[in-house]
C-alpha positions in Angstrom: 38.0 -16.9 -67.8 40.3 -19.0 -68.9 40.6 -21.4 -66.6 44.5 -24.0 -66.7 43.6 -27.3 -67.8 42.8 -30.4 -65.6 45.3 -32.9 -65.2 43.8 -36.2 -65.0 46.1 -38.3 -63.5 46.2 -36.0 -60.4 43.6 -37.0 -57.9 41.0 -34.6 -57.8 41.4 -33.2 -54.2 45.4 -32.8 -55.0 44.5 -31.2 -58.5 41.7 -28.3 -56.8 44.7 -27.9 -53.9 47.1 -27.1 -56.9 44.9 -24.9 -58.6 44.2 -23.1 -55.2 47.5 -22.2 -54.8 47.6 -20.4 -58.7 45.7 -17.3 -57.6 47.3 -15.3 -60.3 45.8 -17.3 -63.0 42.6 -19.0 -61.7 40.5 -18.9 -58.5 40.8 -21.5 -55.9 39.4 -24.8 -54.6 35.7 -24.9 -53.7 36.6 -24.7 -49.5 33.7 -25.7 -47.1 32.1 -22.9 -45.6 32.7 -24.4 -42.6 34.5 -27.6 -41.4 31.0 -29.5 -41.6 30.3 -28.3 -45.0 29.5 -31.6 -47.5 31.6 -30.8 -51.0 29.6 -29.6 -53.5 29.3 -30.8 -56.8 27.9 -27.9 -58.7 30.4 -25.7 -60.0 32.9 -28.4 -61.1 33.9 -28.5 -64.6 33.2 -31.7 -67.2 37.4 -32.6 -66.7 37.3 -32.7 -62.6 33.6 -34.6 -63.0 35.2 -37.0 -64.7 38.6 -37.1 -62.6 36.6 -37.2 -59.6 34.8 -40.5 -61.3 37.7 -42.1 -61.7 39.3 -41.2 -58.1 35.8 -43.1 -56.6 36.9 -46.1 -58.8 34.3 -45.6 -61.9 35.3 -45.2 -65.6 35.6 -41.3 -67.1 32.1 -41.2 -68.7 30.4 -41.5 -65.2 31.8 -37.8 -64.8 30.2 -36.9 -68.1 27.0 -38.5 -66.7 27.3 -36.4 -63.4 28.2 -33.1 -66.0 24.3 -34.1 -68.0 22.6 -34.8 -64.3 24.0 -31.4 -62.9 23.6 -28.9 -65.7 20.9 -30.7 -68.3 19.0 -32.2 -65.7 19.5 -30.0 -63.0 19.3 -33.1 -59.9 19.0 -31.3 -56.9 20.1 -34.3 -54.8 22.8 -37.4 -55.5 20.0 -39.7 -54.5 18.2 -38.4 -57.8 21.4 -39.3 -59.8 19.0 -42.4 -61.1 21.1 -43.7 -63.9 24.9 -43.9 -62.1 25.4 -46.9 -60.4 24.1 -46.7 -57.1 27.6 -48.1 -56.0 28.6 -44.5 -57.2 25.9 -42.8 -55.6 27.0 -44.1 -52.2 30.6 -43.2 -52.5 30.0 -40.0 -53.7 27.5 -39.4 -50.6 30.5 -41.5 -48.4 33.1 -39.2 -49.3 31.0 -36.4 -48.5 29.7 -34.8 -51.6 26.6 -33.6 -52.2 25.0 -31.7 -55.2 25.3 -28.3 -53.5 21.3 -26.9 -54.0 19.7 -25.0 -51.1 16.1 -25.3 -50.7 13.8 -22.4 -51.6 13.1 -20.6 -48.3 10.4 -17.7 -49.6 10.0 -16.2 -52.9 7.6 -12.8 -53.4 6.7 -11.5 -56.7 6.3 -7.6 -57.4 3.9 -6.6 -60.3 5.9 -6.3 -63.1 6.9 -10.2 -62.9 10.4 -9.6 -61.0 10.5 -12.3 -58.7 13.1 -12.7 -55.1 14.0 -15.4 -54.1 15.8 -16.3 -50.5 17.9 -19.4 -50.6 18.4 -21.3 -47.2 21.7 -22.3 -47.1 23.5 -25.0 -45.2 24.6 -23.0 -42.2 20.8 -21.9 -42.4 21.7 -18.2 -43.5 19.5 -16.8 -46.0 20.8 -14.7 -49.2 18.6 -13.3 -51.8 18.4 -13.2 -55.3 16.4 -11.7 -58.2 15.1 -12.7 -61.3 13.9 -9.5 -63.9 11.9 -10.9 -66.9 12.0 -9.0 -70.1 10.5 -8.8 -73.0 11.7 -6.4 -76.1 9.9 -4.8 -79.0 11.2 -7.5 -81.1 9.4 -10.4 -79.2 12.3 -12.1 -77.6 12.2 -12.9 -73.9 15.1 -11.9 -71.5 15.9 -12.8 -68.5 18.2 -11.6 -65.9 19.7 -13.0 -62.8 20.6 -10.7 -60.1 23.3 -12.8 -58.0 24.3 -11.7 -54.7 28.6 -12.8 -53.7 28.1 -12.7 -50.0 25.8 -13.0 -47.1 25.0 -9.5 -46.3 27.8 -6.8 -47.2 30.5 -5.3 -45.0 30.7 -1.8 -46.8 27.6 -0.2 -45.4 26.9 2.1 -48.3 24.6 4.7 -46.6 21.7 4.1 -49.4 21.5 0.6 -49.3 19.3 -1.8 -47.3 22.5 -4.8 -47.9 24.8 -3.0 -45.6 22.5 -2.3 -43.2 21.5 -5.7 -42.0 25.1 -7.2 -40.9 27.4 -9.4 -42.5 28.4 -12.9 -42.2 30.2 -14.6 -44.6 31.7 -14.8 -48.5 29.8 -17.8 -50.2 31.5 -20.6 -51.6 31.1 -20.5 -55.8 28.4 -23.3 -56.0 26.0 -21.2 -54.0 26.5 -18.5 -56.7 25.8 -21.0 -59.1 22.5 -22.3 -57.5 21.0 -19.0 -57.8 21.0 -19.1 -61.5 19.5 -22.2 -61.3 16.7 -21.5 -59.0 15.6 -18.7 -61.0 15.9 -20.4 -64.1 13.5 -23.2 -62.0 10.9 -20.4 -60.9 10.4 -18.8 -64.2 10.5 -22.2 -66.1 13.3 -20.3 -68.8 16.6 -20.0 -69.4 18.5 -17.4 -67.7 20.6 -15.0 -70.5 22.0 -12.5 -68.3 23.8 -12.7 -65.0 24.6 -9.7 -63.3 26.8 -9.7 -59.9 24.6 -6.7 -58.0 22.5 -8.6 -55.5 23.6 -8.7 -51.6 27.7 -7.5 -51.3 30.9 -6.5 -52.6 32.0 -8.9 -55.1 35.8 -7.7 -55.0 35.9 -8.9 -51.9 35.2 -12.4 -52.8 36.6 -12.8 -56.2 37.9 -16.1 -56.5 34.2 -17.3 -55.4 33.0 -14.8 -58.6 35.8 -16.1 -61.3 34.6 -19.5 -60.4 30.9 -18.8 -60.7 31.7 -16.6 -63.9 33.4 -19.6 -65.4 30.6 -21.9 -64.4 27.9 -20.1 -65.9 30.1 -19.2 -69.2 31.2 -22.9 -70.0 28.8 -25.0 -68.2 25.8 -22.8 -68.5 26.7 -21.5 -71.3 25.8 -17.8 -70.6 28.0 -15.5 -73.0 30.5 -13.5 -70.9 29.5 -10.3 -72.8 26.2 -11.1 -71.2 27.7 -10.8 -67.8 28.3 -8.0 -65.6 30.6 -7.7 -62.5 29.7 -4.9 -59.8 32.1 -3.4 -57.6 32.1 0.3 -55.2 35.8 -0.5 -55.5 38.1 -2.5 -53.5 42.3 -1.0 -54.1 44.1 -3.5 -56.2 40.9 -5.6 -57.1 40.2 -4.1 -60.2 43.4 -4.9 -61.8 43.5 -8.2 -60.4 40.0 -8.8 -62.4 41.8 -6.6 -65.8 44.2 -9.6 -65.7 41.8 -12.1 -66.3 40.4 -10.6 -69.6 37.1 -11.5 -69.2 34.4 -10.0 -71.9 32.0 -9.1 -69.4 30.9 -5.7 -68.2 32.4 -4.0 -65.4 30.0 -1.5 -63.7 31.7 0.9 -60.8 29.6 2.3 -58.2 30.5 5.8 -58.1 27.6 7.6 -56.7 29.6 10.9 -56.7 31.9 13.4 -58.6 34.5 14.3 -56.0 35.8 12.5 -53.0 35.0 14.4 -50.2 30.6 13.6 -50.9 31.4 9.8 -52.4 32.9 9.4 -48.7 29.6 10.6 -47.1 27.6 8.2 -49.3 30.3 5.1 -49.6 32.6 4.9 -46.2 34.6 2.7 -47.9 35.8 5.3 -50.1 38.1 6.6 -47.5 40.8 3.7 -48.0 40.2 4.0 -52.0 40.4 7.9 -53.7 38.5 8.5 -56.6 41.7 9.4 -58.5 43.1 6.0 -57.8 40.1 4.3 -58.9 39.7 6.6 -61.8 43.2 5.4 -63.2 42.6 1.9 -62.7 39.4 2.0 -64.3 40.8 3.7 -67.4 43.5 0.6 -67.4 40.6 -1.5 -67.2 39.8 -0.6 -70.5 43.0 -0.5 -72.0 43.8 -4.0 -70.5 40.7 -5.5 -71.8 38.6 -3.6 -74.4 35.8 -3.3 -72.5 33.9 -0.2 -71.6 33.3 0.3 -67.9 29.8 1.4 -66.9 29.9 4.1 -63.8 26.7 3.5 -61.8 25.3 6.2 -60.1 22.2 6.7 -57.9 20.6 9.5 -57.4 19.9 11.3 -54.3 17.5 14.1 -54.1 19.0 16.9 -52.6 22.5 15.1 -51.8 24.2 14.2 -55.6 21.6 15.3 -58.7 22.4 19.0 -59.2 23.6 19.7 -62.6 26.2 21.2 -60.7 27.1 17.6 -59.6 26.5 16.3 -63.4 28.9 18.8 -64.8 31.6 17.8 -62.2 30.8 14.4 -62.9 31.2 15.0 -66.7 34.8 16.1 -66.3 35.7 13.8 -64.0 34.9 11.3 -66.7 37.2 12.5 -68.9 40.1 12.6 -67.2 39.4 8.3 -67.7 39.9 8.8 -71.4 37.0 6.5 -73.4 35.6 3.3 -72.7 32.6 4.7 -70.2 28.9 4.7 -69.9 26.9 6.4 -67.2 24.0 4.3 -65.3 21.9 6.6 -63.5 19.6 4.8 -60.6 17.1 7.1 -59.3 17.1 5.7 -55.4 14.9 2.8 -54.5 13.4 3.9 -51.0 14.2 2.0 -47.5 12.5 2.1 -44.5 14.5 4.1 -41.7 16.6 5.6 -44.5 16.4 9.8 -44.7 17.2 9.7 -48.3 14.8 10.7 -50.9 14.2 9.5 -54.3 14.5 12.8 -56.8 11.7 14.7 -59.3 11.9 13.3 -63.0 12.5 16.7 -64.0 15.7 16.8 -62.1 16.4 13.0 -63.0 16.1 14.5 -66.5 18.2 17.7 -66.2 20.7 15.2 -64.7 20.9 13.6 -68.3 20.5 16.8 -69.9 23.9 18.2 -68.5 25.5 14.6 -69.1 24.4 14.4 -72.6 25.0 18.3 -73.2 29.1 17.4 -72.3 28.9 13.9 -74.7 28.4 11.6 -72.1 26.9 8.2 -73.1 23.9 8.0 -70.1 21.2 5.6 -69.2 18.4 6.1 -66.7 18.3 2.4 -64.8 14.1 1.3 -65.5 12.9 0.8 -61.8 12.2 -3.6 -61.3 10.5 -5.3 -58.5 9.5 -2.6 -56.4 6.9 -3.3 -54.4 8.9 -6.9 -53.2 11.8 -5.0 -52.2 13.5 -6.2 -55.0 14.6 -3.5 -56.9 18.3 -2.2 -56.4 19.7 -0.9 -53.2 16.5 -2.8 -51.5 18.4 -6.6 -50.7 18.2 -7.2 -47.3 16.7 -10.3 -44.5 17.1 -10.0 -40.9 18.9 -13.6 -41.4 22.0 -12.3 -42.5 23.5 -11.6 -39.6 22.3 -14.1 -37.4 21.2 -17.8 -39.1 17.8 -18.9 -38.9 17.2 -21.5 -35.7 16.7 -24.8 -37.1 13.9 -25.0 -34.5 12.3 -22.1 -35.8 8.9 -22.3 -38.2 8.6 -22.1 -41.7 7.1 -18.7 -41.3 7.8 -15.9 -44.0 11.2 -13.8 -43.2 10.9 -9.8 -42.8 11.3 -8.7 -46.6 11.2 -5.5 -45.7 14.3 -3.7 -46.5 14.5 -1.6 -42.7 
């Protein structure tokens, strides 16, 4: 993203307010979650580092120093910032800044290596995220970061755990960040691909995603073709994001052909029809270059008929080029009726797509047995926080 450049002779606080009010070219300010919320350092750019060094009354290069500490380092608290002066330290901590890490609550590990993580954050809400090792057939090692945008999700998608336990807030951009960061501190490697699929809707908190996207792109320095951003679609979002003309993927939930059965698997598909996201998703790739990637789960029974591919198959055309289908056999959750489908009819489902020339991938099943794998995020602290009172016991990871 190409964020507008820092002004240093603006105060810092001024300079995030101005850049708060240019939502058509940038995301906002990093707002408190709540009115007690310390400011968070992580997240802010070399330029306001420094600005904000020189608004505390210390030279520019402290800001570099706090850049190194932040994303080299990776200090988890000011009070670790050993080599700033501690005169620094104590106005940073004075004017209410903090480094903006959340402590590790849990973390459970399926057999295949994909590791979830729940972060406790400051309002003691947990959100989840996912790191998925990989390792090719040319040696290299991958690693993914599954990143959730909000605690819990307010579209209630019938197939997915998320939805089902509650919603509570958007989280502020550092506590995307963080995530990376923890994984990258579980699995003692760098992170080289972030997608935006873990726990809600990331159209509905853009600005928070932009600024996390730019974060990881220039301070992380994660590529953004190496980044994907999820959406079931939100109206007008998707053009909003076009403008930005970011390299990274962006995937569409569409979980149907027609409109009538994508409203009985995505409710929110009733304020959005499929023709309308259709069209903006072809100007998606006109406006940026980039191929959009239709994600699709498959429900036995409910959506995988070749009937339904076929449907599918023209539907996709009328979007011109620029697609690619993701097929996610369903991940199961408890309570849910939905059943996961045959691999023959997972691979007549490909058949038909393929048969019509339509580029299609079969999503590889991660994490499992932790409740990790897609469709499964879920805690029974989204809703509610956890009680500051309460023990240190393990949370209900079982997607219900």
């Amino acid at each position: 993203m190409a964020a507008p450049q820092h002004v240093r002779a603006v105060p810092l606080a001024r300079a995030l307010r101005m850049r708060a009010s240019a939502t058509t070219a940038a995301p906002p300010s990093r707002s408190p979650a709540t009115s007690n919320s310390r400011r968070a350092l992580l997240g802010l750019s070399e330029p306001e580092l420094r600005q904000l060094a020189a608004d505390l009354g210390q030279q520019s290069y402290r800001g570099k120093q706090l850049h190194d500490l932040l994303y080299k380092s990776r200090a988890t608290q000011i009070q670790e910032f050993n080599y700033v002066p501690k005169v620094f330290r104590e106005a940073l901590l004075g004017a209410g800044w903090s480094v903006g890490r959340s402590p590790v609550h849990h973390a459970v590990t399926a057999s295949d290596g994909t590791t979830k993580i729940l972060l406790k954050l400051e309002d003691n809400r947990l959100i989840e995220t996912v790191g998925i090792p990989v390792d090719d057939d040319k040696g290299s090692s991958r690693l993914t970061a599954c990143v959730s945008s909000q605690v819990g999700c307010p579209l209630r998608c019938s197939f997915c755990a998320t939805g089902k336990g509650g919603f509570a807030r958007n989280l502020q951009p550092h506590e995307i960040v963080e995530q990376v960061l923890a994984i990258e501190d579980m699995f003692k490697h760098r992170v080289t691909n972030v997608v935006f699929m873990g726990m809600g809707e990331p159209m509905l908190n853009l600005k928070s995603v932009l600024e996390a996207h730019r974060c990881f792109n220039k301070e992380l320095k994660i590529g953004q073709r190496m980044m994907t951003i999820s959406t079931v679609g939100v109206p007008n979002t998707i053009k909003m994001l076009a403008s930005h003309k970011l390299q990274s993927t962006l995937a569409v939930s569409l979980h149907a052909p027609n409109q009538k059965l994508r409203e009985t698997i995505v409710p929110s598909a009733k304020s959005y029809p499929l023709e309308a996201l259709m069209d903006d998703c072809k100007n998606y790739f006109i406006e940026t270059g980039r191929r959009v990637s239709f994600e699709y789960t498959l429900l036995a029974g409910i959506n995988d008929e070749k009937e339904h591919a076929e449907e599918l198959a023209e539907l996709l055309r009328t979007c011109g080029g620029g697609y690619h289908v993701n097929l996610i056999p369903y991940n199961p959750i408890e309570g849910s009726e939905y059943k996961r489908p045959y691999r023959k009819v997972i691979q007549a489902f490909v058949d038909a797509l393929e048969a019509r020339k339509i580029t299609v991938s079969v999503r590889q099943t991660r994490g499992l047995d932790a409740n990790a794998a897609c469709g499964q995020l879920r805690n029974e602290f989204q809703k509610n926080p956890l009680l500051e009172s309460a023990p240190a016991a393990e949370p209900n990871l079982v997607a219900a």
